[in-house]
C-alpha positions as CSV (number, residue, x, y, z in Angstrom):
1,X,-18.5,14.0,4.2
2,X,-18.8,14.3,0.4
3,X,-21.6,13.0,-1.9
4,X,-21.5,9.9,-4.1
5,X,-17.6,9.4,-3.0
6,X,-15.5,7.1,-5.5
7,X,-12.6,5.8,-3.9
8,X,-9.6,5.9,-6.2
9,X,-9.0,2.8,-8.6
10,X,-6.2,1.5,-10.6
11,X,-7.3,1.6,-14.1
12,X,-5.4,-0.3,-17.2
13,X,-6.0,1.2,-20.6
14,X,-5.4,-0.6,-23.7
15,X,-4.7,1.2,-27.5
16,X,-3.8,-1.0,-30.7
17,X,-1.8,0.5,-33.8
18,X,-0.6,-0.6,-37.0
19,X,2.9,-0.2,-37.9
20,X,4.4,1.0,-41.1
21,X,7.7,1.5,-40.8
22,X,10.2,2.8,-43.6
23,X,13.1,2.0,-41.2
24,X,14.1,2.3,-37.2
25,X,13.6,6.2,-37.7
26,X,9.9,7.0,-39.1
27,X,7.0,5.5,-40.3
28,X,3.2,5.4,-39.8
29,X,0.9,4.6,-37.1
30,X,-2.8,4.3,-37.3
31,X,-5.3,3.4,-34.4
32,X,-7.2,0.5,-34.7
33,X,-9.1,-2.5,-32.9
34,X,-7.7,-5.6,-31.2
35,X,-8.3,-7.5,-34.4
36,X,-6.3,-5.1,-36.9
37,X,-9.5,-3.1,-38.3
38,X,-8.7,0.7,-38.8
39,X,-11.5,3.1,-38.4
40,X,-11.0,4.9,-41.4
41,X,-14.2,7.5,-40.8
42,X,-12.2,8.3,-37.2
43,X,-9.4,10.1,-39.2
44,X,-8.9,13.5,-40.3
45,X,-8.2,13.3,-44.0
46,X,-4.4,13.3,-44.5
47,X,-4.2,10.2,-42.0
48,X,-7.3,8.5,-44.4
49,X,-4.5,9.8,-47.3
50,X,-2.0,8.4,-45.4
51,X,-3.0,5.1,-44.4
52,X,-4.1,4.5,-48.3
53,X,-0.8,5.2,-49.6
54,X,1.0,2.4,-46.9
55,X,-1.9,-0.4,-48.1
56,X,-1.4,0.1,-51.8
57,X,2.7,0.5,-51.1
58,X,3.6,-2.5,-48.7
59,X,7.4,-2.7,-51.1
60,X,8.2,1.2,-49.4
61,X,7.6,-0.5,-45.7
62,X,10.8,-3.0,-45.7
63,X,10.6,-3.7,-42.0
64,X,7.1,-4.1,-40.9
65,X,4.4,-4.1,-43.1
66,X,1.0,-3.6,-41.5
67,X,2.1,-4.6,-38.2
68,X,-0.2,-4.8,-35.3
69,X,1.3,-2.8,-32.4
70,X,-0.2,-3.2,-28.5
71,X,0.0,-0.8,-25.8
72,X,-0.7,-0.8,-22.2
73,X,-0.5,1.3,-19.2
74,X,-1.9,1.1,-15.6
75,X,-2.3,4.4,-13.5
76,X,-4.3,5.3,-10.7
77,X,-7.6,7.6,-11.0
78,X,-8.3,9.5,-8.0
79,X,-10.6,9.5,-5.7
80,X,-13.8,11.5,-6.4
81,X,-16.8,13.0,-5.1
82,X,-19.7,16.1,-5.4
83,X,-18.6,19.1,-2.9
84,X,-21.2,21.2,-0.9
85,X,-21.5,23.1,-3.9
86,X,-23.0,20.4,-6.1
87,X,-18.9,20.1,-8.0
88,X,-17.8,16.9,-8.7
89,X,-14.1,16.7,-7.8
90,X,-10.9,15.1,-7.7
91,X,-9.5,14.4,-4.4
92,X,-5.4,14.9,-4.9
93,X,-2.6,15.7,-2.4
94,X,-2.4,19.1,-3.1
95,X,-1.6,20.2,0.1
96,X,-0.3,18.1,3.0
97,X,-2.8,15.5,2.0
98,X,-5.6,17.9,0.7
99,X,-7.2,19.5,-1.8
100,X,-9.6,22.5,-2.6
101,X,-13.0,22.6,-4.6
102,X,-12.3,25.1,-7.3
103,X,-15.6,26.1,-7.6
104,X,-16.9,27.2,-3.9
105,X,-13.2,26.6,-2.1
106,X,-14.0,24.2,0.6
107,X,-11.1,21.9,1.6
108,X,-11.3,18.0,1.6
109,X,-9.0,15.0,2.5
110,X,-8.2,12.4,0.2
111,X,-11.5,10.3,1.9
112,X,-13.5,12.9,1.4
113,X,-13.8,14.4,4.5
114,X,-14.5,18.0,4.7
115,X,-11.3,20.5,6.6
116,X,-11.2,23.8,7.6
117,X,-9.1,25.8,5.4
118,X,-4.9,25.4,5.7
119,X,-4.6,28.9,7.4
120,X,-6.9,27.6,9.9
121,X,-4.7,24.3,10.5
122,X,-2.8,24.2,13.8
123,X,1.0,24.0,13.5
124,X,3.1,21.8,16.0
125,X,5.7,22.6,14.8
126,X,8.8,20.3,15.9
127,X,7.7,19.9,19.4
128,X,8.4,16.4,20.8
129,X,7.4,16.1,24.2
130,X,9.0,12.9,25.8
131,X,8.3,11.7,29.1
132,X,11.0,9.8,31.0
């Protein structure tokens, strides 16, 4: 079984922006917090340049002018755990329900239980074997 095992989670992330837009083809965007406050000493220079010019020209911005912008999305993080080897990986589906440790090679289900390798899996084929 693998160490410290996370079991995979659905995780919401949340970003704010403000808006400047010239019209429905370009404009600005620059992060900020829930309340409207840009980090200015997060951005590289041109965006600091950048978001100057759209505060001391709100007449250029016709359509939203500083507008506060929200956006959400949900995935799934997978489930995780620290291999034989002392590697902390993912457990994907990237084979038939498995994955591999990239750093030693061992092979784990998505619980994090340890498998012998695919070439060592048993293959039953299409066999159905009904009894009447």
């Amino acid at each position: 079984m693998i160490k410290d095992f996370k079991p995979s989670e659905r995780v919401t992330k949340v970003e704010y922006e403000l808006l400047f837009y010239v019209d429905a083809g370009g404009g600005f965007a620059f992060p900020c917090d829930e309340d409207g406050n840009v980090q200015l000493d997060k951005m590289n220079p041109y965006a600091q340049e950048n978001y100057k010019y759209c505060m001391e020209n709100p007449e250029k911005f016709p359509y939203w002018f500083n507008h506060k912008h929200k956006n959400s999305w949900t995935y799934r993080e997978p489930a995780s755990g620290i291999c034989n080897c002392g590697e902390r990986i993912q457990l994907t589906n990237d084979y038939c329900g498995a994955c591999e440790c990239p750093n030693c090679g061992q092979w784990w289900n998505l619980s994090g239980d340890e498998l012998n390798p695919p070439e060592r899996w048993e293959d039953y084929g299409d066999v159905i074997d009904y009894e009447y």
